[in-house]
C-alpha positions in Angstrom: -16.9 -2.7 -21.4 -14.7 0.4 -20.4 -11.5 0.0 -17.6 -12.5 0.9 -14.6 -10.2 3.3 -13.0 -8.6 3.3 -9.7 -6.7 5.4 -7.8 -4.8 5.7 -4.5 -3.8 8.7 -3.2 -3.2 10.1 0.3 -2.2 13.2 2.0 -0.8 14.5 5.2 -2.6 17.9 6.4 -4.1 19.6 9.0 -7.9 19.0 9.0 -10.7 19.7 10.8 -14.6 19.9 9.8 -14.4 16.2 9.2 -18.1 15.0 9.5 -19.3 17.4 7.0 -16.4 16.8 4.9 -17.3 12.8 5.2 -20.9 13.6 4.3 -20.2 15.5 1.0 -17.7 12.6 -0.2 -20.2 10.1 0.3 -23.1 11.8 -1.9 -20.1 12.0 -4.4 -19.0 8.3 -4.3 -23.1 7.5 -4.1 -23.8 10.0 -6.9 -21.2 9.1 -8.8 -21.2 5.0 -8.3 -17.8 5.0 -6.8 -16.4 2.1 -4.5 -13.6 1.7 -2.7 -12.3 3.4 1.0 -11.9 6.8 2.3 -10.1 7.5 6.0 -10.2 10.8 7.0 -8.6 12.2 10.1 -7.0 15.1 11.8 -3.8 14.1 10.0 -4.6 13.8 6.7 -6.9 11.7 3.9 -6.0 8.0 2.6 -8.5 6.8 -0.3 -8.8 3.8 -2.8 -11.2 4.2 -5.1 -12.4 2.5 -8.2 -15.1 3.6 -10.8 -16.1 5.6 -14.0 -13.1 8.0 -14.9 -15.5 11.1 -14.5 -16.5 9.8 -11.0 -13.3 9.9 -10.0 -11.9 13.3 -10.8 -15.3 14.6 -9.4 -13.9 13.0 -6.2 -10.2 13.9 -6.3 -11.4 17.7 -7.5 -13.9 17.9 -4.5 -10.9 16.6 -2.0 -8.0 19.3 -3.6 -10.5 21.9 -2.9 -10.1 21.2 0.8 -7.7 23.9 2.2 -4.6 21.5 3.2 -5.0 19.0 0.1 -4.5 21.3 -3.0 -1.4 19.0 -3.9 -3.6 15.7 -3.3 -1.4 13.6 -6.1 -3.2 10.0 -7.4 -1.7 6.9 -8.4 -3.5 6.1 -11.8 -4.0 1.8 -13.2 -7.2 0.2 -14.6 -9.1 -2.8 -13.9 -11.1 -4.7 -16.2 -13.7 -5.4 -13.1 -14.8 -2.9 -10.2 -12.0 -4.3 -7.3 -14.2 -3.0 -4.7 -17.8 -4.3 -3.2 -18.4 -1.6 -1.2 -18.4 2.2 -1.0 -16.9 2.9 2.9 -16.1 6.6 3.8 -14.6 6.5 7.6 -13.4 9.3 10.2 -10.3 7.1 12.2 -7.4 8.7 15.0 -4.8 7.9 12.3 -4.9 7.5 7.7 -2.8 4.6 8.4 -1.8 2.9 12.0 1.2 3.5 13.8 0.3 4.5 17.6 3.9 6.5 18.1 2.6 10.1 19.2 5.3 12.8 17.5 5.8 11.4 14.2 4.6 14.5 12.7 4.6 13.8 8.7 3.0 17.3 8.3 5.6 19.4 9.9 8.6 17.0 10.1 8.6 14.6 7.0 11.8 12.5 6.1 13.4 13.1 3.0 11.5 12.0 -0.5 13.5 10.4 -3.1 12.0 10.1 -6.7 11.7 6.9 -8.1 14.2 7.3 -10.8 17.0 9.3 -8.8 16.4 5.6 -6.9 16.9 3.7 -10.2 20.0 5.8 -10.9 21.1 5.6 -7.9 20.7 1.6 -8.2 21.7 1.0 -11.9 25.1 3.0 -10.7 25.5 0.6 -7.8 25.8 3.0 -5.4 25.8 2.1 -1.9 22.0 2.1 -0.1 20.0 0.0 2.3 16.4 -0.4 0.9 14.7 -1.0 4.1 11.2 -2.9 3.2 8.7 -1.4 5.8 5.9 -4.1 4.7 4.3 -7.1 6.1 5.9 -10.4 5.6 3.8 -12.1 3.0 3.4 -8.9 0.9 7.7 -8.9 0.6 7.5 -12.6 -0.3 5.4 -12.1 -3.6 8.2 -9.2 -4.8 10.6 -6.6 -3.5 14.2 -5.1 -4.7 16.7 -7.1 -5.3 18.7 -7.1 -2.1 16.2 -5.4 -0.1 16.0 -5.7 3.7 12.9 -6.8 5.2 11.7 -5.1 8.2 10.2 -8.7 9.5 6.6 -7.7 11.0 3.1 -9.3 10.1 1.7 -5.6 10.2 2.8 -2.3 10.2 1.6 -1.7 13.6 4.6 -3.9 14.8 7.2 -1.5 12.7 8.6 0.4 15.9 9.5 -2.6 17.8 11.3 -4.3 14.5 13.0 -1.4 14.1 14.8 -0.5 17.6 15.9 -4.3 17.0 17.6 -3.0 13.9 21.5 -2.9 14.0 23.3 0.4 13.9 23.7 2.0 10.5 26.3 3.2 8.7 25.8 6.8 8.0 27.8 6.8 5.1 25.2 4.5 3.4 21.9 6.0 2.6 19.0 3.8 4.3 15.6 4.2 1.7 12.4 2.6 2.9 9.6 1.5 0.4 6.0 0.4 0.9 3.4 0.1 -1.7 2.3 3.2 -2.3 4.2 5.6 0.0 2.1 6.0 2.9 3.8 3.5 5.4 6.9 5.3 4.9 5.8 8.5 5.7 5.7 7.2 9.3 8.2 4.8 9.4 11.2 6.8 7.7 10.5 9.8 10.4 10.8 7.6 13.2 14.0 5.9 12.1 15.5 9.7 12.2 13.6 9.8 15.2 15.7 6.8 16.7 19.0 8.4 15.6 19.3 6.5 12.0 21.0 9.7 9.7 20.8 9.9 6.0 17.1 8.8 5.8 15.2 9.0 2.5 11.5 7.6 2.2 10.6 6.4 -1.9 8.2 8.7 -3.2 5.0 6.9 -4.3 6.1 3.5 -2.9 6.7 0.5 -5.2 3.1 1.5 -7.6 5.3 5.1 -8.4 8.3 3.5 -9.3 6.6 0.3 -11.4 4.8 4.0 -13.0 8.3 5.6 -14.4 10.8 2.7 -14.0 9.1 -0.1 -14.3 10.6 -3.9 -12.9 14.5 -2.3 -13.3 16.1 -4.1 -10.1 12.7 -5.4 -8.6 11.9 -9.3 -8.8 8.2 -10.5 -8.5 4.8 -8.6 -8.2 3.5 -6.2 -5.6 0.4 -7.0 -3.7 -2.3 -4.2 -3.3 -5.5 -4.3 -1.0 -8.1 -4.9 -3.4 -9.6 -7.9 -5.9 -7.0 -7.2 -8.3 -4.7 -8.7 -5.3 -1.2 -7.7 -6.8 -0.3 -5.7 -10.4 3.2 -6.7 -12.3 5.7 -4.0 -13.0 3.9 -3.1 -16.0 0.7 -2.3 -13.4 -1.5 -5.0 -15.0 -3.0 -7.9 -12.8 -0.9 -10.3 -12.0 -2.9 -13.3 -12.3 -2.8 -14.3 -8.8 -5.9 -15.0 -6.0 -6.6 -14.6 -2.4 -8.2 -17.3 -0.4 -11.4 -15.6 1.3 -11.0 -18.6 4.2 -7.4 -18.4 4.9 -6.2 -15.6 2.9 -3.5 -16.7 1.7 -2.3 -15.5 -2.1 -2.8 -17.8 -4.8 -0.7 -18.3 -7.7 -2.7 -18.6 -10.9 -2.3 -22.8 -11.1 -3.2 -22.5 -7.1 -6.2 -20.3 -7.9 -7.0 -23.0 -10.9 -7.1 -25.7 -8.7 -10.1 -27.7 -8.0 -9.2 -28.1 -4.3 -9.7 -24.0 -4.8 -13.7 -23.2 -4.1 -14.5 -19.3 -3.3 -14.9 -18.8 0.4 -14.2 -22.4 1.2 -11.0 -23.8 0.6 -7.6 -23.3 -1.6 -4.6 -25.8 -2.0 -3.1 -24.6 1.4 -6.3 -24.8 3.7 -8.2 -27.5 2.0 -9.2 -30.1 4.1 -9.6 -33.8 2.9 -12.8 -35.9 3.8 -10.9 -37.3 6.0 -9.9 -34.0 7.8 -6.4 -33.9 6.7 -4.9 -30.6 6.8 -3.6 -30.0 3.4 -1.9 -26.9 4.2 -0.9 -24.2 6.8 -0.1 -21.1 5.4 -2.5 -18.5 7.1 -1.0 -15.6 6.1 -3.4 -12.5 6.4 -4.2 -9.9 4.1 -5.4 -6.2 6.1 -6.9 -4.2 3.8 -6.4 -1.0 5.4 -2.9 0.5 4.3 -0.9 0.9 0.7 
């Protein structure tokens, strides 16, 4: 059986014609047996697709022939099975949710730093703050060494954690890092925005860096918003599970465990017989951002 391919990719661009743009990509993902999510919006496009490899350059060309995503870059790993069930193509307000109006990404982006000027930067042992912009439970299954978390359960919640941040040093160069880059396309703008200086967002998130530098100075895995539920540094699947009842991530003995039963139960949210809770992590999994 052949890899299926997926991709991530987003951009940030003035669009308009949406609902005919939204009905020529879904023929394409229908023609071409594509699953996986498409947001369109004024701002931009934010996809995760999986499929055939010709299906999905058939896609990516038809998108970078829309004026405003010529430059529409992908973020390339393979599956053995398709991680998606369904094939959703949505118009939304916003690619990815933040609710703060002026955080212009288009026309007033933060700084990009390249994953390796990051690793060079870090194997020097230069002074930087890597600022984790994501959601609790996705920084507990891996993030750089001596990274600070921003502390929300969704990225929604990133404003307020961040006006509770302490003052920086200027000095010190503050990077923030989400999984594929998107997050921090909001996120480093309004930390400028809120008077932090020397602001750098990482350029294709964790899944770019794992690409060129693989797990140098990064402990653990990296969850993403699909079956696969997170990749290792060398972008193969990890192993691990999600709990369809609690959604909690499973490590692969949890996942093996009997008390495990798909859309039932795992080790944390298994109930005895007797009704004994046998666990209480109910950490949630949106499947909406990268």
């Amino acid at each position: 059986m052949s890899a299926v391919v997926n991709v991530a990719a987003y951009q940030f661009a003035a669009l308009d014609g949406l609902e005919p743009l939204r009905e020529r990509l879904v023929a394409s993902c229908r023609e071409s047996g594509l699953k996986g999510s498409v947001l369109l919006s004024t701002e931009g496009v934010n996809l995760f697709v999986a499929g055939a490899a010709a299906g999905v350059e058939h896609l990516l060309a038809l998108l970078r022939g829309v004026p405003g995503l010529e430059g529409l870059q992908a973020k390339v790993s393979t599956s053995r099975e398709q991680p998606f069930s369904r094939m959703l193509v949505k118009i939304k307000k916003e690619i990815i949710a933040f609710g703060v109006p002026g955080v212009d990404p288009v026309t007033r982006p933060a700084p990009r730093l390249g994953a390796r000027e990051l690793k060079r930067w870090l194997d020097e042992g230069r002074p930087v703050t890597l600022l984790d912009t994501r959601n609790n439970f996705e920084v507990g299954l891996g993030t750089f060494r001596g990274a600070v978390p921003i502390g929300v359960e969704h990225f929604r919640d990133f404003p307020a954690a961040a006006d509770r941040l302490p003052p920086a040093d200027p000095a010190v160069p503050v990077v923030t890092f989400c999984t594929g880059g998107i997050r921090c396309e909001k996120a480093a703008p309004y930390l400028i925005g809120r008077g932090f200086a020397n602001v750098f967002q990482l350029d294709g998130g964790i899944l770019k860096y794992f690409e060129e530098c693989g797990g140098a100075h990064f402990d653990g895995i990296c969850f993403v918003f699909d079956k696969r539920v997170a990749l290792t540094p060398g972008l193969e699947e990890s192993g691990h599970g999600l709990c369809f009842a609690c959604q909690g991530v499973l490590t692969p003995e949890e996942a093996a465990d009997p008390r495990t039963v798909v859309g039932v139960s795992c080790p944390r949210c298994f109930r005895s017989p007797e009704g004994d809770q046998r666990g209480n992590d109910t950490r949630t999994a949106t499947r909406c951002v990268r």
